[in-house]
C-alpha positions, 0 to 999 in steps of 0.5 A: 237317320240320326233321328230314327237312331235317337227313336230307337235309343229312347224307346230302348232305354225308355224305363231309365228315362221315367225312372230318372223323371220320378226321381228328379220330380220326387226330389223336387218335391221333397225339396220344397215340402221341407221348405215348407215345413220349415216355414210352417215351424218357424211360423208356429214357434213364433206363435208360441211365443206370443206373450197374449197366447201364453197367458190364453193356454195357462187360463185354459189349463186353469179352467181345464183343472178344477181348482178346488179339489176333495180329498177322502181318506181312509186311514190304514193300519200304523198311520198317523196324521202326520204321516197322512197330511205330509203325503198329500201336495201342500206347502211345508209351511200349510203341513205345519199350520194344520198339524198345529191346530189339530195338536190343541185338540188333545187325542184329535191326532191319534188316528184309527184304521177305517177313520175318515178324513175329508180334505177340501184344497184350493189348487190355485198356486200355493195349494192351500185347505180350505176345511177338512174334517175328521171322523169321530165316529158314524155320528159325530166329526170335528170340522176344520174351517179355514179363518182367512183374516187370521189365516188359522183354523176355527173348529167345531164338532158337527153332530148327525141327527139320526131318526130311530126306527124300529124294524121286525125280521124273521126267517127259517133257518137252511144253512146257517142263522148268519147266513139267513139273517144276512140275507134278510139284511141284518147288520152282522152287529145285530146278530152277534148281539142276537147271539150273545143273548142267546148265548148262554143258554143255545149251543149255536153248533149243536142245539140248531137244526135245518127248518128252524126259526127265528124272530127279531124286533130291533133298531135301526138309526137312519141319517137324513138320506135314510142310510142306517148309521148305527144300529140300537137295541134288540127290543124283542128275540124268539128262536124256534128250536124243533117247534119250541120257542126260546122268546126274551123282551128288553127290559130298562130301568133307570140306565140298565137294560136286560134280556128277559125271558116270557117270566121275567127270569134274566137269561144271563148268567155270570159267565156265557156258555161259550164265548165264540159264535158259529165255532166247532168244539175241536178239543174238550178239556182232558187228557189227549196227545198234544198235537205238536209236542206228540205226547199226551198231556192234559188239555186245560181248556177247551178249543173251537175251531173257527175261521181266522177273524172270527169275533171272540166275546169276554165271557164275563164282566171283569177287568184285563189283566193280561193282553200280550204275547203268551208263549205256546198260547200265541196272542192271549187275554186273561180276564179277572171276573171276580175273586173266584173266576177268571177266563183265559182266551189263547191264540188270538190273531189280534187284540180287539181296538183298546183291550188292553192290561187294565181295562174293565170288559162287559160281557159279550164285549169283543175282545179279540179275533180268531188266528193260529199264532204260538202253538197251533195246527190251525185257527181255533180258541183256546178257552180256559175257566179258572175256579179258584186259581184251579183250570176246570172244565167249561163245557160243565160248569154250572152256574146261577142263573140270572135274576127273577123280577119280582114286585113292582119291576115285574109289574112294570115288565109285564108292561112292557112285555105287552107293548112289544107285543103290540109293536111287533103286531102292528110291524107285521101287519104293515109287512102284509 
């Protein structure tokens, strides 16, 4: 009887008892598992602490890292060496032998934005240089190279030879000259030289139509790997305007060089047409209502509106005498040419890397960037021409024309003349 009561209990009460066996096997288990785990740590935190295995992890983390590591920077805007070197990982006492050295070397620790510095480091503890370089420019740089017995720095500067080729382009012009000899892949430098020579007889905004041509026979200089460094001159120019042709020849003598049209007449004149590519002529010189002030006043210049950044070229040879903050004109630059004329350039966004007050310019010489800074609405130049200590109207100034070769100079331009015709014949030829 007693046993059938104890059935009955137990199957009554049956899910209690598999609920209180889980339980109990549950906490059995996680008993010996935290056992365990702790004999595992205790057993890890030894091995850890086996002097061999320490020194086995540091040799692999050493080998994980590469020890010597390179470094290129490009320079910033209101950088300077010292600034550079300082936030690079090194050792105060490493700072200090580096700037010395670099400071015997008179205006090496002057910087510039877009200059390149190449840092080679040792990582194995202290950090230390191995070399680093500083760019001159495309062709040239001084090489640091460290001297471990006298534990100082040897330099020397390292010069690029390059291999001069000549290269011909041509193309027809849809939207815009820029635009079509970029996508023929001229060197913009190339087309605002191609510019400028033209620049003082082709208004780039009114006299070029859509389906006109152009030609170009220039330099290019190539490093060993065949990447152009640094372009040379245009040997040889023709723009095609509604069919007629405009064709100019370089001509040397002795250190000069010029642009010459077919006979032997130099395209440049003392002063160029405009001294801004690819603008619009937003604002004759005369009277209008200022477009701030809001009453009518006397323009003494002449504006082109321009995308902001766009190159602004001195007009003229001369020297600088004015590169500052102009008031209502902004950012400007004032250029004497000789005793009659002077050019003013206004609302500049910034100067040009060494204009200064002082400085001589060469025509065609950039000098400044398009911006709207002083009195403006937008991004244009402000040009004016001084005649005289008198503001006149640029856009119908007449002036010399450049110089005719004559006796033995035309002689030898008619030489040359040839020559290029020949080189551009033969690098058409291989085009086809």
């Amino acid at each position: 009887m007693n046993k059938i009561k104890l059935s009955k209990l137990i199957q009554n009460h049956i899910h209690i008892i598999g609920l209180i066996t889980l339980v109990f096997i549950a906490f059995i288990s996680t008993t010996y598992y935290a056992s365990y785990k702790k004999k595992q740590i205790e057993a890890f935190q030894k091995t850890l602490g086996n002097i061999y295995l320490k020194k086995t992890i540091v040799t692999l983390a050493e080998n994980l890292n590469p020890r010597y590591e390179d470094i290129t920077i490009i320079v910033n805007d209101n950088e300077t060496f010292e600034k550079i070197i300082k936030n690079i990982d090194l050792p105060e006492s490493e700072i200090n032998k580096v700037l010395e050295d670099v400071s015997k070397i008179k205006h090496l620790n002057r910087v510039y934005k877009n200059q390149k510095i190449s840092i080679k480091i040792d990582r194995k503890t202290p950090n230390k240089i191995l070399e680093f370089s500083i760019e001159r420019s495309k062709t040239k740089k001084i090489l640091f190279t460290r001297n471990f017995s006298l534990d100082t720095f040897n330099h020397k500067e390292v010069v690029t030879k390059l291999k001069k080729i000549e290269v011909y382009k041509e193309g027809e012009i849809i939207s815009s000259l820029y635009s079509k000899a970029i996508e023929l892949g001229i060197k913009p430098n190339i087309i605002i030289e191609f510019a400028r020579i033209y620049g003082f007889q082709i208004d780039f905004q009114r006299d070029i139509w859509k389906n006109d041509g152009f030609q170009i026979l220039y330099e290019n200089y190539l490093d060993e790997n065949g990447k152009i460094l640094e372009t040379g001159n245009i040997i040889y120019a023709n723009l095609i305007l509604q069919g007629k042709e405009y064709p100019l020849y370089l001509f040397k003598k002795d250190k000069t060089s010029d642009h010459f049209d077919e006979f032997g007449k130099s395209i440049k004149k003392s002063l160029m047409k405009t001294p801004i590519n690819g603008a619009r002529l937003s604002s004759s010189f005369g009277m209008r209502k200022h477009p701030i002030l809001g009453f009518n006043k006397l323009h003494k210049g002449t504006d082109f509106a321009a995308p902001k950044g766009t190159p602004i070229m001195a007009s003229g040879d001369g020297k600088v005498t004015r590169a500052r903050w102009c008031g209502g004109g902004g950012n400007c630059v004032k250029i004497k040419h000789n005793s009659t004329y002077s050019t003013v350039y206004a609302h500049m966004s910034k100067f040009a890397r060494g204009i200064k007050e002082g400085v001589r310019v060469k025509q065609g010489q950039i000098i400044g960037y398009v911006g709207s800074t002083g009195m403006s609405t937008g991004p244009h130049l402000h040009y004016e021409v001084i005649e005289n200590g008198k503001k006149i109207n640029s856009q119908t100034l007449k002036l010399p024309s450049g110089k005719i070769l004559k006796g033995e100079d035309r002689k030898l331009f008619e030489i040359d003349k040839i020559k290029i015709e020949v080189l551009k014949s033969e690098l058409i030829a291989k085009k086809n």
